[in-house]
N, C-alpha and C positions, 0 to 999 in steps of 0.2 A: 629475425633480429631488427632488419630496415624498419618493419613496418611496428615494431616495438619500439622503437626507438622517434620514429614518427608520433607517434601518439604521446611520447613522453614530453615532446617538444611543444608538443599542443595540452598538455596538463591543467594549465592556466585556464586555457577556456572551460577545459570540461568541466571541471570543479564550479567555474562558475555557470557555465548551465545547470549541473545538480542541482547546485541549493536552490538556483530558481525553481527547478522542477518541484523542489520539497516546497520550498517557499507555496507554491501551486496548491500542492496537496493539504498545507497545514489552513490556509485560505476555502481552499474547499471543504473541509470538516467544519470548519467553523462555519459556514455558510449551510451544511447540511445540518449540526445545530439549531440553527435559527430557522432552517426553513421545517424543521421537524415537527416544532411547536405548533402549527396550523396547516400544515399539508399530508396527507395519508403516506406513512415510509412508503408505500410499495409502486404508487402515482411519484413521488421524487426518485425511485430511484429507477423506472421504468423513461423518464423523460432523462437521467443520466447517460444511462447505456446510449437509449435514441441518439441523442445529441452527438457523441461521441464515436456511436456507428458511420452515420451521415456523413460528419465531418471527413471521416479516415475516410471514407467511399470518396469524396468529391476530392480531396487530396493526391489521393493513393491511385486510383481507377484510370485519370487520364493518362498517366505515366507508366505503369505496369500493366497495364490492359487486365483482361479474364484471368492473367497469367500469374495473378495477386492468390486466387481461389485454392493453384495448387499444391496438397500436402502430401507426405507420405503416412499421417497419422492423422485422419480428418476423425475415429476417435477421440486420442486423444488431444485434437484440439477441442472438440465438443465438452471434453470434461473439464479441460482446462478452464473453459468459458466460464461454466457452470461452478467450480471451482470459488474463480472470482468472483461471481453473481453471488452464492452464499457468505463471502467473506465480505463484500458489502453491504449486504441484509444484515450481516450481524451488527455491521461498523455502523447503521444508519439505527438502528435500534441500538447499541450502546450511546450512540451520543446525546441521542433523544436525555437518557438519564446520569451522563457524566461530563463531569470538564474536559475541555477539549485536550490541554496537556497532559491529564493522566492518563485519559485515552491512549494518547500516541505515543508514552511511555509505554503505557502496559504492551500494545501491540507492534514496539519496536524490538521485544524480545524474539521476535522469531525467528531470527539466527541461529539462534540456543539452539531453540524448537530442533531447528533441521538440524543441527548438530546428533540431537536426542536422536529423532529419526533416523537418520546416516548410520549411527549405532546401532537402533535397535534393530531396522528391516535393511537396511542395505550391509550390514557387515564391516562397516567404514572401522577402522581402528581411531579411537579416541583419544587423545593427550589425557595428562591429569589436569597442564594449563585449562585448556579446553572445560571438562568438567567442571574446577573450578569455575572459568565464568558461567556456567549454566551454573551453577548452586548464586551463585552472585547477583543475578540475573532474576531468577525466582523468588531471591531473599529482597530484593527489591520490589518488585511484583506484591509481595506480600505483606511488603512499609505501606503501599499505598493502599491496598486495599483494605488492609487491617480486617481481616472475619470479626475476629471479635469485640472490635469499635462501633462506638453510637451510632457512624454514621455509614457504616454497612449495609448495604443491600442489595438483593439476590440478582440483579440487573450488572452491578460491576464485574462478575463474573463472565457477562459477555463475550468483552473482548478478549479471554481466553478462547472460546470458540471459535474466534478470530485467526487470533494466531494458529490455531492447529489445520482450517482450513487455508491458511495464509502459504502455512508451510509446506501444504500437500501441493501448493497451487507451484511456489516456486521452485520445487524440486522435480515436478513435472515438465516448469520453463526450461529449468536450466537442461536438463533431458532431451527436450525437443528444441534446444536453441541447436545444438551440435549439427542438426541439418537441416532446419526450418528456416525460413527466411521471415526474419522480426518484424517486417511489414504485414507479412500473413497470419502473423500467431497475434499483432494487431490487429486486423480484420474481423475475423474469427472471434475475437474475444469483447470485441463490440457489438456485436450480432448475434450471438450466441445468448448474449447478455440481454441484448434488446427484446428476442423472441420469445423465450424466456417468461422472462417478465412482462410480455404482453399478456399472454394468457392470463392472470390478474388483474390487469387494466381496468379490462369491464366493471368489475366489482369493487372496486376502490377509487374509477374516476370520479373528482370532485371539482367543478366550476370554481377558480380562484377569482374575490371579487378584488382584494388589494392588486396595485400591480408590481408591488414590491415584492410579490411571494413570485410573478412568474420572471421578473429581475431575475429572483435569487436561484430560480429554475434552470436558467438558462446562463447564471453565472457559472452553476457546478458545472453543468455539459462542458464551459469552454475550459474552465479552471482544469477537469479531467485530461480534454485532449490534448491540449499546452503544452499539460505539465510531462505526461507519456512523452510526447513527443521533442521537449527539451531533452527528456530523461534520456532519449535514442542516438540525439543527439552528442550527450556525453560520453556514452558509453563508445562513440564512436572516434572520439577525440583523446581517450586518456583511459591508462590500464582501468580493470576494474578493481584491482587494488588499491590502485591509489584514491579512486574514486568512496570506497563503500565506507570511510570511515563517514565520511558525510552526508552521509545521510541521516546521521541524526540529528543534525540542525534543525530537524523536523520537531523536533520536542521543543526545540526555543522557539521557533513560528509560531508554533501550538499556543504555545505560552501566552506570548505575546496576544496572540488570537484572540484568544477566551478572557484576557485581559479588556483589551479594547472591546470587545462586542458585549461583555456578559461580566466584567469588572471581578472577575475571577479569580486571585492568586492563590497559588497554594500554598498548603501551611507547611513548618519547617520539616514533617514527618515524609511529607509527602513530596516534596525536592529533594531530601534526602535519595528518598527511594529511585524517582527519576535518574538521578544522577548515578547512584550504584548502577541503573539499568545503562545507562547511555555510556558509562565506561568500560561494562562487561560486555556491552551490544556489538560498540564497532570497535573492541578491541576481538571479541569472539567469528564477526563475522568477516572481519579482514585477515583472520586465522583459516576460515572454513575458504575464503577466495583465493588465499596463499598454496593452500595443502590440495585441495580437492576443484580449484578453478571454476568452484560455484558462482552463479552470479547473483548476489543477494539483492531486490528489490524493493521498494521504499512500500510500505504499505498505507493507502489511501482508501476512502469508501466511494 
């Protein structure tokens, strides 16, 4: 209860390291946007991981010694990595061909998602609250994408793949948080990512001659490890209750983002639908942290 209560005293800050940390991530889409147009996905998102490996080593290593290395599931951190390396790939190929706020609509549904999950393969007993916002959630999903509107295409479906590897990724976190230590399941999930995706390298390095593309290169790598690491630091500041509604400030970043970089707004069909998702989102996933003390994750590429 002391150390509940501690955290609640410190609320104020955590909340505001979150949105920075989202603030981080909706920056970083957008940058991964821009840098998609003229750099190979798989060379950006190979120099992501890099960067973001490196950094956590030079951080993390002098302070924790070797002792960072060890797990009781070096599986499933392996998969975990791998995990997140596929829900990046897809996040870096959607964005390539969508705006950045529908984007991180569509792919802040994945609350629902694990909810759906929880249900189908874990056995979790589901509210009908619950249920409704997953119908809520996907009827939103489904304003913005419109299948059957002019401007459909087989590419926006994406970020559904997104979410579904999004959701295996954070139901395996929240599994190995219980007795992993978050510095290690960082590690591992920089490195994992890194190695990875080196084996590709070879066959899609490409010489940048602008130096605004290796800028923007080396923006994502810091934007990613930042914003992780604001994020570690709120969770450590303030419940995760209180914290998960906020995450979806991530959608008005987004917004904002694609505005300023790409003069982008959306139209009223498609705020609409945003909006349905961001009230079923963290009103669903601050149900699933309530009932089940999942700890729902902000999702970035």
């Amino acid at each position: 209860m002391a150390g509940f209560a501690n955290k609640q005293s410190h609320a104020p800050t955590g909340i505001a390291l979150l949105v920075a940390a989202v603030a981080c991530f909706a920056v970083l889409d957008t940058t991964t946007k821009f840098i998609s147009a003229s750099v190979p996905l798989l060379m950006a998102l190979w120099f992501r991981y890099a960067f973001q490996a490196i950094a956590t080593t030079v951080a993390v290593l002098p302070s924790r010694g070797w002792s960072v290395l060890r797990t009781a599931h070096p599986k499933f951190q392996c998969l975990r990595g791998v995990l997140l390396l596929c829900s990046s790939m897809l996040a870096f190929f959607s964005l390539k061909h969508m705006p950045v706020g529908e984007f991180t609509a569509i792919v802040m549904i994945t609350p629902l998602v694990i909810t759906l999950l929880a249900s189908l393969t874990l056995g979790e007993r589901v509210s009908w609250l619950r249920w409704a916002l997953v119908i809520g959630g996907f009827a939103g999903t489904l304003i913005i994408i419109r299948p059957d509107g002019d401007d459909f295409n087989w590419a926006m479906l994406l970020p559904l793949g997104l979410v579904g590897t999004n959701a295996w990724f954070q139901i395996l976190t929240s599994r190995l948080a219980r007795t992993e230590d978050p510095f290690t399941m960082h590690f591992y999930t920089g490195w994992v990512g890194t190695l990875v995706a080196s084996l590709a390298l070879p066959f899609v390095w490409t010489w940048l001659d602008a130096w605004t593309l290796w800028a923007g290169l080396c923006l994502m790598g810091l934007l990613g490890t930042v914003g992780h690491f604001m994020m570690i630091l709120a969770y450590g500041r303030a419940p995760v209750s209180t914290l998960t509604p906020f995450l979806y400030a991530q959608i008005g970043f987004a917004m904002i983002g694609g505005w300023l970089a790409f003069s982008h707004v959306p139209d009223r069909w498609s705020m609409l639908g945003m909006a349905m998702i961001a009230i079923c989102g963290a009103t669903g996933a601050w149900l699933a942290v309530r009932d089940s003390r999942v700890s729902i994750e902000p999702v970035e590429s």
